[in-house]
C-alpha positions as CSV (number, residue, x, y, z in Angstrom):
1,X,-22.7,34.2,201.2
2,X,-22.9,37.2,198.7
3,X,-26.2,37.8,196.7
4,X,-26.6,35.7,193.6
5,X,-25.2,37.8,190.5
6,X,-27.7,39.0,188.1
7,X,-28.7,36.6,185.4
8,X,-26.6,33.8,187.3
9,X,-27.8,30.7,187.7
10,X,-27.8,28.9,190.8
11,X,-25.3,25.9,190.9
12,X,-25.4,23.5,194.3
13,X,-26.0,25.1,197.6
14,X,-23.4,28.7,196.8
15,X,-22.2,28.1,193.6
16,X,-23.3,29.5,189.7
17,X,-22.9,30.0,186.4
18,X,-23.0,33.8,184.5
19,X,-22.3,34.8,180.6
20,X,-20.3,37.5,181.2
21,X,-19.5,37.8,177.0
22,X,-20.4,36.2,174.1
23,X,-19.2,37.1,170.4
24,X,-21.1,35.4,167.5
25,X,-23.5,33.3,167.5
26,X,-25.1,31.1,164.3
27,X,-24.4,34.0,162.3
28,X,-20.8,33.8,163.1
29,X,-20.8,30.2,162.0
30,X,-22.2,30.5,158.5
31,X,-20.4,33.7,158.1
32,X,-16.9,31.8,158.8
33,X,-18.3,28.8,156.8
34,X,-18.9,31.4,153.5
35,X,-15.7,31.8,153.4
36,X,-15.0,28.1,152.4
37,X,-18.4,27.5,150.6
38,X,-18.2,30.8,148.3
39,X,-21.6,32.6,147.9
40,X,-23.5,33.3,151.4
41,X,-27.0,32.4,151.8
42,X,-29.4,34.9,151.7
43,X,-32.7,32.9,154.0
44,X,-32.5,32.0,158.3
45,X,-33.3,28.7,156.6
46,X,-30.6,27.9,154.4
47,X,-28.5,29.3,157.4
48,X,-29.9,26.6,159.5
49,X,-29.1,24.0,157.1
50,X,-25.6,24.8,156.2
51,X,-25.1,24.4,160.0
52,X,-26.9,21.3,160.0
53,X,-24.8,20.5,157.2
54,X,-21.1,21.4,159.1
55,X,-22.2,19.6,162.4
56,X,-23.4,16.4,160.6
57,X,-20.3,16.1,158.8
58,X,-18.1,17.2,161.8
59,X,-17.1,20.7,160.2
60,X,-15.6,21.8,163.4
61,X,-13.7,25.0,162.5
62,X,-16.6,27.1,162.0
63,X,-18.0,26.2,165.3
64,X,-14.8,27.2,167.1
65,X,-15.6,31.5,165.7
66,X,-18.4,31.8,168.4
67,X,-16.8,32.1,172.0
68,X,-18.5,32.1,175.7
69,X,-16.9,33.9,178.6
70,X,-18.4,33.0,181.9
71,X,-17.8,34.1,185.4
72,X,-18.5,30.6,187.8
73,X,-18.5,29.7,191.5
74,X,-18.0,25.9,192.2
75,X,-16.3,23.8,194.9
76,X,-12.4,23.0,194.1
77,X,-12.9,19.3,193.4
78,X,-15.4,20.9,190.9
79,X,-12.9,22.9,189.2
80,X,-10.8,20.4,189.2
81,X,-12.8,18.0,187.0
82,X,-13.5,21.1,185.2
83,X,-9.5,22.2,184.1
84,X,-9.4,19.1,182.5
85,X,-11.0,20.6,179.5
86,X,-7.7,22.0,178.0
87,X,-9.0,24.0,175.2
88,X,-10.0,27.3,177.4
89,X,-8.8,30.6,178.5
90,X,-9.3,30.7,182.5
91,X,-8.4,32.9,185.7
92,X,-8.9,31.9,189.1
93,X,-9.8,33.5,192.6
94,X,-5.8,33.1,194.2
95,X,-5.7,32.2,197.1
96,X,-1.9,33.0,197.0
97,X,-3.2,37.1,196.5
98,X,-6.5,37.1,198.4
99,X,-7.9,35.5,202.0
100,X,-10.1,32.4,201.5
101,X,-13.9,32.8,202.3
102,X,-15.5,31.2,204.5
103,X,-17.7,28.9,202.2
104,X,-17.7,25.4,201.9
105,X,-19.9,23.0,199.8
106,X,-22.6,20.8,201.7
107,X,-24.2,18.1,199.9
108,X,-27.6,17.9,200.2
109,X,-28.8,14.7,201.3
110,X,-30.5,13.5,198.3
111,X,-27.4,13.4,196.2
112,X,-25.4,11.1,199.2
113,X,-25.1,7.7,197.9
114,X,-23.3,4.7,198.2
115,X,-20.4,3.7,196.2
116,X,-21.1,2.1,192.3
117,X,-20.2,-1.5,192.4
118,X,-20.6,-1.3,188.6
119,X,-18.9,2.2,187.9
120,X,-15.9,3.1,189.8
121,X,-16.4,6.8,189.5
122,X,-20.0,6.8,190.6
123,X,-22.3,6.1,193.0
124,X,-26.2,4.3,193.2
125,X,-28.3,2.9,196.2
126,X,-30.7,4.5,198.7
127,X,-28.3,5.3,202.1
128,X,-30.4,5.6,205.9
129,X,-30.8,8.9,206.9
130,X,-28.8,8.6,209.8
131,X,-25.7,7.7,207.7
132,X,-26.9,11.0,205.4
133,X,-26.9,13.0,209.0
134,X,-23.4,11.6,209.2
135,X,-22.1,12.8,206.0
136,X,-23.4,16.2,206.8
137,X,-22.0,16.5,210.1
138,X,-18.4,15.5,209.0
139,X,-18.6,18.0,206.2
140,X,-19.4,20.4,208.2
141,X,-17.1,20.1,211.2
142,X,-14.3,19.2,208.6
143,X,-15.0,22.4,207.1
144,X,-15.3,25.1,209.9
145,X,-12.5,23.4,211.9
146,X,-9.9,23.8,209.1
147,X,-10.9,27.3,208.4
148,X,-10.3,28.1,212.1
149,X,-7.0,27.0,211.4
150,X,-6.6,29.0,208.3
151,X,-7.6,32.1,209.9
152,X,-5.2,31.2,213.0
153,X,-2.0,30.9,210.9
154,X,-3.3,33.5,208.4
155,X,-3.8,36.4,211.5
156,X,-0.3,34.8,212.5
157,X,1.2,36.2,209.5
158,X,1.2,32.8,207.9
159,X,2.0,33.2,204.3
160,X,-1.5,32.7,202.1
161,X,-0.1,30.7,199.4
162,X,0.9,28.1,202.6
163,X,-1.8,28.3,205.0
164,X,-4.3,27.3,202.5
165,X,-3.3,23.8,201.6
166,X,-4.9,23.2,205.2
167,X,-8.0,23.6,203.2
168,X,-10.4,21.4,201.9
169,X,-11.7,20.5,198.5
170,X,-15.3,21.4,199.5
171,X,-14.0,25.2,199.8
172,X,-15.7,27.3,196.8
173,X,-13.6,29.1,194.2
174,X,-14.6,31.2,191.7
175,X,-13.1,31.7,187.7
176,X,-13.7,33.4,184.5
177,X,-13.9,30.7,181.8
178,X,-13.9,31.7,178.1
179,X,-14.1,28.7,175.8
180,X,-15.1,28.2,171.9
181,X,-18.5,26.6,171.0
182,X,-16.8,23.5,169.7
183,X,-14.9,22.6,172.3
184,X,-17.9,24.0,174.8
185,X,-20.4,21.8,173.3
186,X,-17.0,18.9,174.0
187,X,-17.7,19.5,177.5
188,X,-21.0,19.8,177.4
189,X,-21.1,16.4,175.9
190,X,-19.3,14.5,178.6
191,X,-20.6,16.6,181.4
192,X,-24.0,16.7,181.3
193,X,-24.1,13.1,180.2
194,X,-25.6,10.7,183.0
195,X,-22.7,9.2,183.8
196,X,-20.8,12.7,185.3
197,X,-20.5,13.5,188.3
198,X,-23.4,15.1,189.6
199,X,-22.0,18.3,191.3
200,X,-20.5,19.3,187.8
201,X,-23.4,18.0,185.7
202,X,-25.5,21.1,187.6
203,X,-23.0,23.5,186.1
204,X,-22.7,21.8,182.4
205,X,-26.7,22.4,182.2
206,X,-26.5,26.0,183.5
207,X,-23.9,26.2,180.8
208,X,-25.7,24.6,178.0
209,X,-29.2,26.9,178.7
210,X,-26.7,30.1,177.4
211,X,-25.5,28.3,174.8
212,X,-28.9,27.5,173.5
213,X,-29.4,31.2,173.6
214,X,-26.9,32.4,171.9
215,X,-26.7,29.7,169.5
216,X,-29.8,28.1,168.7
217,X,-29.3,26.1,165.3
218,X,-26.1,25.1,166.0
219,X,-27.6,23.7,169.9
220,X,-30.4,21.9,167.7
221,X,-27.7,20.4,165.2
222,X,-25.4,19.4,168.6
223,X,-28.3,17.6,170.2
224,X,-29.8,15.9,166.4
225,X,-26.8,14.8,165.7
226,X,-24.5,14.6,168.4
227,X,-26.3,13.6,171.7
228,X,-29.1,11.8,169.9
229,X,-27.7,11.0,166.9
230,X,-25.9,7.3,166.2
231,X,-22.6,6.0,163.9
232,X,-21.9,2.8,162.9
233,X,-18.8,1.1,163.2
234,X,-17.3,-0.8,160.0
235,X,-18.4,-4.0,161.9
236,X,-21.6,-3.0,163.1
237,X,-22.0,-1.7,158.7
238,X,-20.8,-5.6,157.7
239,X,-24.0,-6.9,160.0
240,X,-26.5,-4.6,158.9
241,X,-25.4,-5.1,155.1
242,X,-25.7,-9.0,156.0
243,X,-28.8,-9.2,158.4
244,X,-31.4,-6.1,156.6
245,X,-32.9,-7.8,153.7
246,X,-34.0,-5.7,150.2
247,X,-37.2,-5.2,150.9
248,X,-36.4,-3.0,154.1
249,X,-33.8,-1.0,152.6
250,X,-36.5,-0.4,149.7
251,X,-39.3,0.6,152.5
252,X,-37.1,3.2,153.3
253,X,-36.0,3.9,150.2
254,X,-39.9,4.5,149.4
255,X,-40.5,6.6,152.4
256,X,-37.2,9.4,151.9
257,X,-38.8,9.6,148.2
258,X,-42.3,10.8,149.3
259,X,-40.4,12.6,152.0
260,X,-37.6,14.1,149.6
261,X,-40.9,15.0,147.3
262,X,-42.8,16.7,149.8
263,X,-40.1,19.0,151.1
264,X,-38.9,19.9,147.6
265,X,-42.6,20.7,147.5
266,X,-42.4,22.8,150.6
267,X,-39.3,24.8,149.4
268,X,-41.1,26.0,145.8
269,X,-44.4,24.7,145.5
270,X,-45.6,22.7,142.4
271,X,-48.7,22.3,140.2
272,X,-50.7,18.9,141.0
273,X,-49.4,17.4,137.8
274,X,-46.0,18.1,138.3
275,X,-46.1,16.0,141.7
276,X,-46.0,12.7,140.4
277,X,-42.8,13.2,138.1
278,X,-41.0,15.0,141.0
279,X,-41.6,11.9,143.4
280,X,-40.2,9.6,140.2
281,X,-37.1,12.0,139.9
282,X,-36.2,10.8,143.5
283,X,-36.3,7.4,143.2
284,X,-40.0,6.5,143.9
285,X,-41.5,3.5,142.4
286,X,-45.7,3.6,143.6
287,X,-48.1,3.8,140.5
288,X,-49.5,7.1,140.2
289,X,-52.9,5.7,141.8
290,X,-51.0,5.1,145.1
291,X,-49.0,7.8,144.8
292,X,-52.0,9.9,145.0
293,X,-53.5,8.0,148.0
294,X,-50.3,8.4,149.8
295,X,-50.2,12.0,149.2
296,X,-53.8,12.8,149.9
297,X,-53.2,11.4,153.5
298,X,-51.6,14.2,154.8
299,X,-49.2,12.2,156.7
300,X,-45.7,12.9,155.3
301,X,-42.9,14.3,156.9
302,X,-40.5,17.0,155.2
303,X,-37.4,17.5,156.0
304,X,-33.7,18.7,154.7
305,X,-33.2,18.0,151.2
306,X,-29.7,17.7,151.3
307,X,-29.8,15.6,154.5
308,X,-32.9,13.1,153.3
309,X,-30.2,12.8,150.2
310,X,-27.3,12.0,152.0
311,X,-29.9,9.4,153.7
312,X,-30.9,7.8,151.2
313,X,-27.3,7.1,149.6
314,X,-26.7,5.8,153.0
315,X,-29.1,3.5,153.1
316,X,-28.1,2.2,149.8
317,X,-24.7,1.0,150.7
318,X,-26.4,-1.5,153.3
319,X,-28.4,-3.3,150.1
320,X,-26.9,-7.1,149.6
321,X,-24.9,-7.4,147.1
């Protein structure tokens, strides 16, 4: 096996991930965003936000200026989970043009499990060891005995592009993959998720550490929003609406006013007396005595104005009618 690549990251037993290339990053976002919004922003803050902004709304376009090119090194069946992402620009190591090598993917035993009964694409339960010795034994004769036979017809003059169907998927290939952060963070999405296969899961994390990199705001927007976020169906709407009485909804209501007050606050500081008729501007509905009790405690949250807003007109539709 060749020496790791500098600044790879190590993938399965052979196989890793590189950025080769990046162009952008958040400030290709906003910059792209301007273009549509008019005036730029002038702080890292408001840069933050407006991404916060285009990936809570599902502003894609933006997101699709910043591109990743990375050089990677997985087993076949790998790759071929991995073509089915559509939206990227990709060139193989042919095995039409150029010999196979002589590495082959071995799981290690702690990822050899039985078939899911529940999921028909996964696996779960504990197997013996001497089944996992097994396993590892028919890889690897299944392996070296079908490259013998490539290298037989292959010194026989055997043309490449045939000799190789003789191998198997286990055989490592290597590709160039440039892809756009939207559709990146797609696959990121579905294939670092718990339910994907393991062996490409290791190279969807190695992925997503670069992105993060290059990208931060628009990484902490994917995983707020996207991975840990929650939508409601129109159904799931109709029950809350039904089932979450008033005084909930006005709980809420209470705490995005302090909170919409304290950030507002935060942003361009007011004087003491000017605190009480901001938090009344938002919709807040303590006497001043509580107010100040509440505020004195030190314990409220701030957060993005525009976001806390859009909140609280949310939580509005759900009041009973």
């Amino acid at each position: 096996m060749n020496e790791l690549p500098k600044d790879a990251i190590k993938c399965l037993d052979k196989g890793f991930v590189r950025l080769v290339d990046s162009m952008g990053g958040d400030d290709a976002i906003v910059q792209s965003a301007r273009v549509s919004y008019g005036k730029g922003t002038s702080k890292v803050s408001q840069d933050r936000g407006l991404i916060r902004y285009l990936m809570r709304h599902r502003h894609t376009t933006p997101f699709e200026m910043v591109e990743f090119k990375f050089h990677c090194k997985m087993p076949i069946f790998v790759a071929r989970q991995w073509v089915r992402h559509r939206t990227a620009n990709i060139n193989e190591y042919s095995l039409r043009y150029s010999e196979a090598r002589d590495e082959f993917y071995y799981p290690d035993p702690d990822n050899i499990e039985f078939q899911s009964a529940l999921n028909k694409q996964g696996r779960m339960g504990e197997v013996d060891s001497e089944l996992k010795q097994k396993v590892q034994r028919y890889f690897k004769e299944i392996s070296e005995r079908s490259f013998e036979i490539y290298s037989e017809l292959n010194e026989a003059g055997v043309a490449r592009e045939l000799a190789r169907a003789v191998l198997p998927v286990n055989l490592y290939t290597e590709w160039y993959w440039k892809n756009d952060l939207h559709n990146l963070l797609h696959f990121i999405g579905l294939r670092s998720d718990g339910h994907a296969q393991y062996e490409i899961r290791v190279f969807s994390d190695a992925m997503a550490s670069f992105v993060k990199e290059v990208a931060p705001f628009a990484w902490e927007a994917y995983q707020d929003y996207v991975v840990k976020g929650m939508r409601f169906s129109k159904i799931e709407q109709n029950l809350l609406e039904r089932k979450l009485p008033d005084r909930v909804i006005d709980d809420i209501q209470e705490d995005v006013a302090y909170q919409l007050t304290a950030s507002l606050h935060a942003n361009k500081p007011r004087s003491d007396e000017d605190l009480f008729p901001l938090y009344k501007d938002q919709g807040g509905s303590d006497s001043l005595d509580d107010f100040n009790l509440k505020w004195s405690s030190g314990e409220i949250d701030t957060g993005n104005v525009r976001e806390l807003r859009e909140f609280k007109s949310k939580i509005e539709t759900l009041r009973q009618s």
